[in-house]
C-alpha positions in Angstrom: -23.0 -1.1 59.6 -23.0 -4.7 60.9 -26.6 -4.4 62.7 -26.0 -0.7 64.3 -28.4 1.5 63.8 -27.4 4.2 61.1 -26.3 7.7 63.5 -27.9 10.8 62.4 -27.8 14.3 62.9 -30.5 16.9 61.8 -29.9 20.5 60.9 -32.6 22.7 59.9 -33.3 26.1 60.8 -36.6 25.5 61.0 -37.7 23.5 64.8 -41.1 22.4 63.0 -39.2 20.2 60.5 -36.6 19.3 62.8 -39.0 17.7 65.2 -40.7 16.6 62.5 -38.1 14.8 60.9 -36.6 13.0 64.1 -39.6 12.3 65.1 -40.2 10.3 60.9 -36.8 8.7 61.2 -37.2 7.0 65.0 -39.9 5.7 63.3 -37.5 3.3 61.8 -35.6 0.7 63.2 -32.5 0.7 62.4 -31.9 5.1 62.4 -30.7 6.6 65.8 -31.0 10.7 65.7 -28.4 11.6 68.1 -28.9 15.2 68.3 -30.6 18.4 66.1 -29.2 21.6 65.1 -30.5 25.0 64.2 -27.3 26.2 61.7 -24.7 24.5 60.8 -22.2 25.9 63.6 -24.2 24.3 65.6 -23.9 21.3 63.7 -20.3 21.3 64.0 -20.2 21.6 67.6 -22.1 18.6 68.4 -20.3 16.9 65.9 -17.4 17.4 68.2 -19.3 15.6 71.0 -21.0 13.1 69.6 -20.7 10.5 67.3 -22.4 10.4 64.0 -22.5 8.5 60.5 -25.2 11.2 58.7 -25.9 14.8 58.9 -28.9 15.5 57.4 -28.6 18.6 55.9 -30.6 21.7 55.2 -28.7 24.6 52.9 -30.5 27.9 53.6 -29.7 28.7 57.3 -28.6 31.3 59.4 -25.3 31.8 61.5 -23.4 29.3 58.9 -25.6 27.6 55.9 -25.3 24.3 54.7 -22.8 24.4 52.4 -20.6 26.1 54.4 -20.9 23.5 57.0 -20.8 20.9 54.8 -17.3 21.9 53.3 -16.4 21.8 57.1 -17.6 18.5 58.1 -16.3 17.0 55.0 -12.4 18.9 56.2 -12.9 17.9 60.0 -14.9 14.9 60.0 -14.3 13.2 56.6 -16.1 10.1 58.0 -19.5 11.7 58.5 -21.2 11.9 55.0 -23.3 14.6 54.7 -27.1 14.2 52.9 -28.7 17.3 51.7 -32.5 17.7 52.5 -33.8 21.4 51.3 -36.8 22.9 49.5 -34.2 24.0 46.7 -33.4 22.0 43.7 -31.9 24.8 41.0 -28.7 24.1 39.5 -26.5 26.5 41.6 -27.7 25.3 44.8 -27.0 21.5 43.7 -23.6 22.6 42.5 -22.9 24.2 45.4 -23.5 21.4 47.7 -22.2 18.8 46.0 -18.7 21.0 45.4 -18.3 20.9 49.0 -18.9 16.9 49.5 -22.6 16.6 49.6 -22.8 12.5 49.4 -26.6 12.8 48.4 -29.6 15.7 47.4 -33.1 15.3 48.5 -35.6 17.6 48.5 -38.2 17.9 51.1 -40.7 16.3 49.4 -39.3 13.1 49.6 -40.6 10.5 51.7 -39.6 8.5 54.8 -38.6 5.4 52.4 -36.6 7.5 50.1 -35.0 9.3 53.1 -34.6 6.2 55.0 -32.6 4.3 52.0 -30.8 7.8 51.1 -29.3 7.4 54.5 -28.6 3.5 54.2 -26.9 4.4 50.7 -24.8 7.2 52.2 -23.2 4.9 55.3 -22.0 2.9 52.3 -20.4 5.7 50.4 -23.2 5.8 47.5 -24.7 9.0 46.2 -28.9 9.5 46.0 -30.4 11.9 44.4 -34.0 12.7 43.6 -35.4 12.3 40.2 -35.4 15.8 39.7 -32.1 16.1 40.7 -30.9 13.0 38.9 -32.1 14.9 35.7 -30.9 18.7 36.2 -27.3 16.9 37.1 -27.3 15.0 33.5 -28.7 17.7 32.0 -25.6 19.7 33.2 -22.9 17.0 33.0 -24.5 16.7 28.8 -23.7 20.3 28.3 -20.3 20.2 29.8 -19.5 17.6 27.8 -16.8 18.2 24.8 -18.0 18.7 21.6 -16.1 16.5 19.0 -13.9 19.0 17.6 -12.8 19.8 20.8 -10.3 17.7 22.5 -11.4 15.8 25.2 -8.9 15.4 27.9 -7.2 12.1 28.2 -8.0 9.9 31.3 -4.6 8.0 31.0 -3.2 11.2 31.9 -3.9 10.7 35.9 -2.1 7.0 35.3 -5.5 5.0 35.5 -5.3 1.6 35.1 -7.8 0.1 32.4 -9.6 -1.0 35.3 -10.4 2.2 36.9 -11.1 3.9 33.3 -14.1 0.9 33.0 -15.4 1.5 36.7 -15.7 5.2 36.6 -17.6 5.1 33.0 -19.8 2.3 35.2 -19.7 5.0 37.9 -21.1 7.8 35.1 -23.8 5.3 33.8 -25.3 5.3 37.2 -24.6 2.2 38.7 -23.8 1.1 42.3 -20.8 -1.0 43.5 -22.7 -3.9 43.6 -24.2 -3.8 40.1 -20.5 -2.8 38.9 -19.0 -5.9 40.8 -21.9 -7.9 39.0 -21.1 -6.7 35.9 -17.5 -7.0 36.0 -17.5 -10.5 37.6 -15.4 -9.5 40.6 -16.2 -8.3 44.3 -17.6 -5.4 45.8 -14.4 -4.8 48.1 -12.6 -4.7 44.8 -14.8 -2.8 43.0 -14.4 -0.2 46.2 -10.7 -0.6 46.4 -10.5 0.5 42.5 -13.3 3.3 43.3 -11.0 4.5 46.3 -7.7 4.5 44.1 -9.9 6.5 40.9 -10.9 9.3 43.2 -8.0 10.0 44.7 -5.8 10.3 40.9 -9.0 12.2 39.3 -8.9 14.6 42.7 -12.9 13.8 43.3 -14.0 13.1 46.9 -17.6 11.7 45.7 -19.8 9.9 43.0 -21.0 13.5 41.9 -17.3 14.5 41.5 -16.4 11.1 39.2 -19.7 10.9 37.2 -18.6 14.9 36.5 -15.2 13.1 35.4 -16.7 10.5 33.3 -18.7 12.9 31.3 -15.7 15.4 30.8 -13.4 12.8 29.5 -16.2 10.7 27.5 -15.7 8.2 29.5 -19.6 7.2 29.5 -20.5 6.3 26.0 
């Protein structure tokens, strides 16, 4: 972000936790909330007049809910990640929202730390996820994943290089660009570069998307 603060929106239906929740983040420093909004169509018009680098997203909403406007951000405004902050943490809900390009899942009772370092993660193009989360998403990915008398689809299929094959299994493990870029020896630009190439031969447009990959292809060992 080069030492500018980190531009967030807030959506939630509910004005209590909105005020509540700008008021948390211009506790810190380096967060600006530029605006707050009800639904998401609301969202999506401010969007329009405003710039932003994080919506902070609620999912049950009237008017238009958050997955709906997340799947719209994500088409109009593919530069504004989108961090989900709801009550709800069942499976269909977190599917849902990550299927439309949810860069990160909180629930509500995270903290102002773990909110504040969801939202530095997100500007960077990582993907946070509460424990609870963390777990129902391997949980998932576990039970999705081939049996060995089934075939498992072939990753060289999509013309990955060897490269991209070993980062995206990194990817499924859990680890960030930076702990990739240490454990391959090489930089984090390259690391992203490799990232950015993977993702757009698997057809993913996020970490959840690729560590889904890596799973399905036994990729992660």
């Amino acid at each position: 972000m080069n030492g500018e603060p980190i531009r967030v929106l807030v959506v939630d239906d509910q004005q209590l936790v909105r005020e509540g929740l700008t008021a948390l983040l211009e506790l810190t420093e380096d967060v600006e909330v530029v605006g707050q909004a009800a639904h998401g169509r609301e969202a999506l018009d401010i969007l329009t007049r405003k710039p932003c680098d994080v919506v902070l997203m609620d999912l049950r909403m009237p008017v238009l809910d958050g997955v709906a406007a997340t799947r719209e951000i994500r088409n109009r405004h593919p530069e504004v990640a989108v961090l989900v902050l709801t009550t709800y943490s069942d499976d269909d809900s977190i599917r849902d929202a990550l299927g439309a390009g949810a860069q990160g899942y909180l629930t509500k009772d995270a903290g102002r730390a773990e909110i504040h370092a969801a939202l530095r993660a997100a500007v960077t193009g990582q993907a946070t996820f509460t424990t609870a989360v963390s777990r129902r998403l391997v949980t998932a990915l576990t039970e999705q994943r081939p049996r060995p008398s089934e075939p498992t689809p072939d990753p060289s299929a999509t013309t990955l290089t060897a490269r991209e094959r070993e980062i995206l299994g990194l990817i499924g493990a859990g680890l960030s660009n930076a702990e990739i870029a240490a454990r391959l020896f090489i930089a984090e630009s390259t690391v992203k570069t490799h990232i950015n190439n993977a993702f757009a031969k698997i057809g993913v447009r996020n970490r959840a998307g690729a560590v889904r990959y890596a799973y399905q292809t036994g990729l992660v060992r």
